[in-house]
N, C-alpha and C positions, 0 to 999 in steps of 0.2 A: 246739393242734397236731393233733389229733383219734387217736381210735382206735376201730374197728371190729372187729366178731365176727360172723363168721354160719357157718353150716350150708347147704352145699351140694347138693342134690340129694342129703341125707344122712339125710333124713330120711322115713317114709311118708304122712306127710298135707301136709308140706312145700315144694317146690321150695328155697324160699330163706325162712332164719329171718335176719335180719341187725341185731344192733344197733349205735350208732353216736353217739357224743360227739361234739360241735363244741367246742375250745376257741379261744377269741378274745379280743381286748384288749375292756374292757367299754365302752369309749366308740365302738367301733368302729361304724355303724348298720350294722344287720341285722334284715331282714324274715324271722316266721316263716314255716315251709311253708304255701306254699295252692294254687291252680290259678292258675298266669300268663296271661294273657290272648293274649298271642305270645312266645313257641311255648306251644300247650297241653301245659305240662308240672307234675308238681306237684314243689315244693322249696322250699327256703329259700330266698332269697336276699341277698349280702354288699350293701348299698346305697354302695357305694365304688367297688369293681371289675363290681358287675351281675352276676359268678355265682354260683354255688354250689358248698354240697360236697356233697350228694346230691338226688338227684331222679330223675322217672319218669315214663314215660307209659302211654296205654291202650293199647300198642301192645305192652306184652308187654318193654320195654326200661328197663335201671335204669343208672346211671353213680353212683359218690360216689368221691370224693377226700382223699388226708389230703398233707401237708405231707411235707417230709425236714427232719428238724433237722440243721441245718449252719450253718458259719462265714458262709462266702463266701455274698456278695447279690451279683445283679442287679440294677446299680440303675434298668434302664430295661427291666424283664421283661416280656411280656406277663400278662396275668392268667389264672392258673392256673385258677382258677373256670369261665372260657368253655367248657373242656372239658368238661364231664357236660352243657353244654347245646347244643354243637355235635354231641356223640354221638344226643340226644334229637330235634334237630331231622333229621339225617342218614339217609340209608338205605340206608348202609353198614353191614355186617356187625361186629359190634366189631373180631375182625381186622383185616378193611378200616382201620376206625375209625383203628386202635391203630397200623398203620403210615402214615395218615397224620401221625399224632402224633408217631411218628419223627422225619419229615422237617424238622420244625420242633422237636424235643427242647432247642436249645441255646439257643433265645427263650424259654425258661419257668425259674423256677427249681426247685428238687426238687420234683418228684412223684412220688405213686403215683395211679397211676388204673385203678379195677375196670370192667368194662365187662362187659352185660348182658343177652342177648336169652334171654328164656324160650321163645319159639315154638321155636328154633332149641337149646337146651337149652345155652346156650354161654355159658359165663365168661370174658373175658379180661384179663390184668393188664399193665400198663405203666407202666417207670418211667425216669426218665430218669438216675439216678442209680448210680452213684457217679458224681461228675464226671470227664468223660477217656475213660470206657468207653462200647465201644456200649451204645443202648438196650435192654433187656430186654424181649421179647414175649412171656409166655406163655400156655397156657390154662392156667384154675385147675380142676384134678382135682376130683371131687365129696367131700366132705369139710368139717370145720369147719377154717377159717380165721380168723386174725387181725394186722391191719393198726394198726401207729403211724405211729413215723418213722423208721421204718426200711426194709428191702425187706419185700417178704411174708413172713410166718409167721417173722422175726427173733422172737427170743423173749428180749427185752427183757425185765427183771425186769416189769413190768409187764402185757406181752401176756403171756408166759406164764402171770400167776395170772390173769389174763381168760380164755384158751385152758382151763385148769383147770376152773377156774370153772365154764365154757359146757359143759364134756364131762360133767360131774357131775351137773347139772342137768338135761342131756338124759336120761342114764340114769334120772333117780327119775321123769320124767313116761312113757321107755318110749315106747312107741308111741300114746301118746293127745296129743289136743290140747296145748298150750300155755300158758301165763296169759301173755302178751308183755307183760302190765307188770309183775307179778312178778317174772317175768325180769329185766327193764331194773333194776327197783331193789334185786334182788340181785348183779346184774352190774357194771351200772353206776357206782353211786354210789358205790364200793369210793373209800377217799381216801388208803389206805396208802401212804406214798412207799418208796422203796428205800433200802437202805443206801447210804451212799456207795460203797461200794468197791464196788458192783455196777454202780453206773451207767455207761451205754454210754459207749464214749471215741468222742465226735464229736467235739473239738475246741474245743467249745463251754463256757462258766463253770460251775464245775459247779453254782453255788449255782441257777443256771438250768435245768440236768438235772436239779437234785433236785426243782425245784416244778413240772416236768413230768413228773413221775417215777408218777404215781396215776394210776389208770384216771378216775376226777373231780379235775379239777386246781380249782385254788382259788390264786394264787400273784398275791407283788406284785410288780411287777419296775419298772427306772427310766423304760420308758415307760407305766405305768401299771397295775392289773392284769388281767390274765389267768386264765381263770374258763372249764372248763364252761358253757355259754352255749345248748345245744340239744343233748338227748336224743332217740333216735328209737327205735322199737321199729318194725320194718318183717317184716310177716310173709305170703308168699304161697299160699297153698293152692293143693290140684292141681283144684280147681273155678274155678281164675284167677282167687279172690276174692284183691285186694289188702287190707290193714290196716297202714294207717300212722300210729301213734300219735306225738305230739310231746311235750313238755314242756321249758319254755323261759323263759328269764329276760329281763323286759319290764321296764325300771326300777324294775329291783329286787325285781319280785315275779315268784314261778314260776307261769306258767299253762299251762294242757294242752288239744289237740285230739286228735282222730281224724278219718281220713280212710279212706272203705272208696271202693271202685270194683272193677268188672269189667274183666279185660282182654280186649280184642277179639278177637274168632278173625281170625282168618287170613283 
């Protein structure tokens, strides 16, 4: 179902510090992050529906997406994933972006979708969710943020000790560099579930909220299981150097890249 962390324009050597789970059914195919061939962008991608939940270009422009855990399916939705890659390919403003995505909000099922241009110094979030209400457009304020399946910065037992977590950390490094895998395997790997009685009321079984309930989920369910499947440690400095480290689960065994690149001026 994924959840995400990052640091906004919150940081002095930073722009954006952002980490970031995939979880996914394990038979599902999925390509790790690399450079796609068309559109030049880099990301994972879902080999079923063709997108992704995060990715980026030299253009100074990022998109990743998490799920809404909810009852109610579409059973003829279009594919949530297209969107970080129609933002990527686009040269529309994420605003822009973010109300084109409006307009067709009711062909997709729950999302949240972050959207990214560093040239233009500009976060924007969209979600289509609660079902019934308009869609929700905002900029996201510079600051540390955290995203599940919920709206933004819900503080699900879960995001909240990841939000925790993330503010702590930043404090003992201070103003100096980073370790972004450090991070990631202090952050991330957390497997802690919630009490029951803490668990959000979506609607949904709860024996299913509770083995999605850990910032690394690891859970069996009856169409098979569901698993952490792709870590990211994504980090941008104010010299436009990108670093996007991965670590990811390839039948059965965990393997890791990096990926450094420059972003284009303007």
């Amino acid at each position: 179902m994924c959840i995400a962390a990052w640091a906004w324009r919150a940081h002095p050597l930073y722009p954006l510090i952002l980490f970031f789970n995939r979880d996914e059914y394990l038979n599902r195919p999925t390509e790790a992050v690399s450079w796609w061939e068309e559109p030049e962008i880099l990301g994972g991608k879902d080999g079923i529906g063709g997108g992704t939940w995060l990715a980026c270009s030299k253009d100074g422009r990022f998109a990743f997406l998490t799920n809404v855990l909810e009852v109610d399916q579409l059973p003829l939705a279009k594919t949530r994933g297209q969107l970080p890659v129609r933002f990527l390919q686009s040269e529309n403003s994420p605003l822009e972006f973010a109300e084109e995505v409006a307009e067709e909000a009711l062909q997709y099922k729950g999302f949240n979708l972050v959207l990214v241009d560093l040239h233009t110094e500009t976060m924007v979030y969209v979600t289509n969710r609660p079902s019934g209400e308009a869609v929700t457009i905002k900029k996201v304020s510079p600051g540390l943020h955290v995203l599940s399946n919920a709206s933004l910065d819900t503080l699900w037992p879960k995001a909240n000790r990841l939000r925790k977590n993330f503010k702590k950390l930043l404090r003992q490094y201070g103003k100096e560099e980073i370790h972004q895998i450090k991070f990631l395997d202090q952050l991330m790997l957390d497997t802690t579930r919630a009490d029951r009685e803490n668990l959000p009321n979506t609607g949904c079984d709860s024996d299913w909220e509770l083995g999605l309930s850990s910032i690394f989920v690891d859970t069996q369910t009856k169409q098979g299981r569901l698993c952490t499947r792709s870590m990211i440690a994504l980090c941008v400095k104010a010299n436009s150097e990108v670093n996007l480290y991965e670590r990811y689960l390839e039948e059965g065994i965990w393997k890791e890249h990096s990926t450094f690149y420059f972003i284009n001026s303007t």
